[in-house]
C-alpha positions as CSV (number, residue, x, y, z in Angstrom):
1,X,0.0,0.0,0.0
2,X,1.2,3.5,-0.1
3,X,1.1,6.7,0.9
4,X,-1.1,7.9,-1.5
5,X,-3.5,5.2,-1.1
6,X,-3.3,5.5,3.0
7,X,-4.9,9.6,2.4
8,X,-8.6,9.5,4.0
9,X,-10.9,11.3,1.6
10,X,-12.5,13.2,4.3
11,X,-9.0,14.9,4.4
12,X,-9.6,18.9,4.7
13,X,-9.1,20.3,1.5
14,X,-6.2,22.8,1.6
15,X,-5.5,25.7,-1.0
16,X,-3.6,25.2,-4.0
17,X,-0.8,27.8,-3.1
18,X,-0.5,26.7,-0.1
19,X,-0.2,22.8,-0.9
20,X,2.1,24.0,-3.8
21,X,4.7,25.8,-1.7
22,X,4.8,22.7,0.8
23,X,5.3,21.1,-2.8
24,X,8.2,23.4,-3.3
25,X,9.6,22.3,0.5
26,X,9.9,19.0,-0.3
27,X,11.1,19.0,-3.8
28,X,14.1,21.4,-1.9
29,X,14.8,18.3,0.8
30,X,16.8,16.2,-2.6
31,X,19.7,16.9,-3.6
32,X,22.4,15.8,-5.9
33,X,24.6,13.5,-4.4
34,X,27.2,15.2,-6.5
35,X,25.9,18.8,-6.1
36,X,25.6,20.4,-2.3
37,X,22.5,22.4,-3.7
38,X,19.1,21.5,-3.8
39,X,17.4,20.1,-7.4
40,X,14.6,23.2,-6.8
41,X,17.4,25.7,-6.5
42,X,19.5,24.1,-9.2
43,X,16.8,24.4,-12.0
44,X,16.0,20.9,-12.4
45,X,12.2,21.7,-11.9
46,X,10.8,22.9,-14.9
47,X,7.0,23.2,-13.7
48,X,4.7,22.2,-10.6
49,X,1.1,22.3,-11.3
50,X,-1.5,21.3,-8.1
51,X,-4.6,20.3,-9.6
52,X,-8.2,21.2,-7.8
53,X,-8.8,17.2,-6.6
54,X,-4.5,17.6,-4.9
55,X,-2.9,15.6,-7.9
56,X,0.9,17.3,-8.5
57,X,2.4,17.2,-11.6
58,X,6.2,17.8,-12.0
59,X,8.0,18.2,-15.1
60,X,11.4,18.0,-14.4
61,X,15.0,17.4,-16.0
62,X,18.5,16.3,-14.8
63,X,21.8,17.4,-15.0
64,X,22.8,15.0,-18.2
65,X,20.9,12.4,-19.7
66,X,24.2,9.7,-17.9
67,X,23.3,11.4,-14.2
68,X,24.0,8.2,-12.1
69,X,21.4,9.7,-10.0
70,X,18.8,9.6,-12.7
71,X,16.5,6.6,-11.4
72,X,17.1,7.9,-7.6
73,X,16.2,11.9,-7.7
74,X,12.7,11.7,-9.5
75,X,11.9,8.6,-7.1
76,X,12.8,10.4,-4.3
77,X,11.2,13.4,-5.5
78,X,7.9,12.0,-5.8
79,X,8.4,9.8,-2.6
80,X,8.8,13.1,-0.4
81,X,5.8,14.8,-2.2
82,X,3.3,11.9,-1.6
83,X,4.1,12.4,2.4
84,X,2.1,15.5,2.2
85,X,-0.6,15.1,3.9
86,X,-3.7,15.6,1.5
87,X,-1.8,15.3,-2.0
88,X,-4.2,12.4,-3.7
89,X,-1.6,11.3,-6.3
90,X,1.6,12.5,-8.1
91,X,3.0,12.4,-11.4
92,X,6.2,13.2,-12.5
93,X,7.6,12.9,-16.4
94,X,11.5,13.5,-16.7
95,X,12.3,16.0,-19.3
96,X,15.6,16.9,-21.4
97,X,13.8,19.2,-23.6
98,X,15.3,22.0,-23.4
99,X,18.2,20.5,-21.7
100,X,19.9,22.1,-18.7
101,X,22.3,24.3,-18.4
102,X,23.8,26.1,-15.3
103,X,22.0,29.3,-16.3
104,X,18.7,27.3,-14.7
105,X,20.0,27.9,-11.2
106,X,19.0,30.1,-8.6
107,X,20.9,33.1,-7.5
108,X,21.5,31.1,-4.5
109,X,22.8,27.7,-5.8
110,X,25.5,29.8,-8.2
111,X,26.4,31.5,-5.0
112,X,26.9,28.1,-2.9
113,X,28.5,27.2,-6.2
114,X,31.3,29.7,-6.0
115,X,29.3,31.0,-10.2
116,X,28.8,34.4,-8.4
């Protein structure tokens, strides 16, 4: 069984903003093995969309098409996102279109990065 299927259906419903940016707060609990900065604050989220019935979508990317971490960040993505309490179900389709580049990052990841 998991998560998802564990939600009650009675759960409160909560607003989309709000259930997106404790979307955005788990997303920035994964990191890179390789890369001290988060994959939100790298750039490697392309789009979050919360749906009315609390489905998520993500569209994300990696690094490179060879990341060795390619089958463990969008697992662990998703597994962090279905702890939320209410989200129903979550999707997430890996993306390398366009492909990334360092000019994706936050201010803050070139900073920890030494870019800035």
């Amino acid at each position: 069984m998991t998560m998802s299927e564990t939600i009650e259906n009675n759960t409160p419903e909560i607003p989309q903003q709000e259930l997106k940016e404790k979307v955005i707060n788990a997303i920035k609990q994964v990191y890179d093995p390789e890369i001290p900065v988060d994959v939100y604050e790298l750039g490697l989220i392309y789009e979050i969309t919360v749906y009315p019935v609390n489905n998520v979508y993500i569209l994300m990317t990696l690094t490179s098409p060879n990341c060795p971490s390619a089958e463990f960040i969008p697992s662990e993505i998703k597994d962090k996102i279905q702890q939320i309490q209410g989200i129903n179900h979550v999707e997430l389709e890996l993306t390398f279109d366009p492909p990334y580049s360092q000019d994706m990052m936050s201010e803050a990841a070139k900073l920890e990065l030494g870019f800035l």
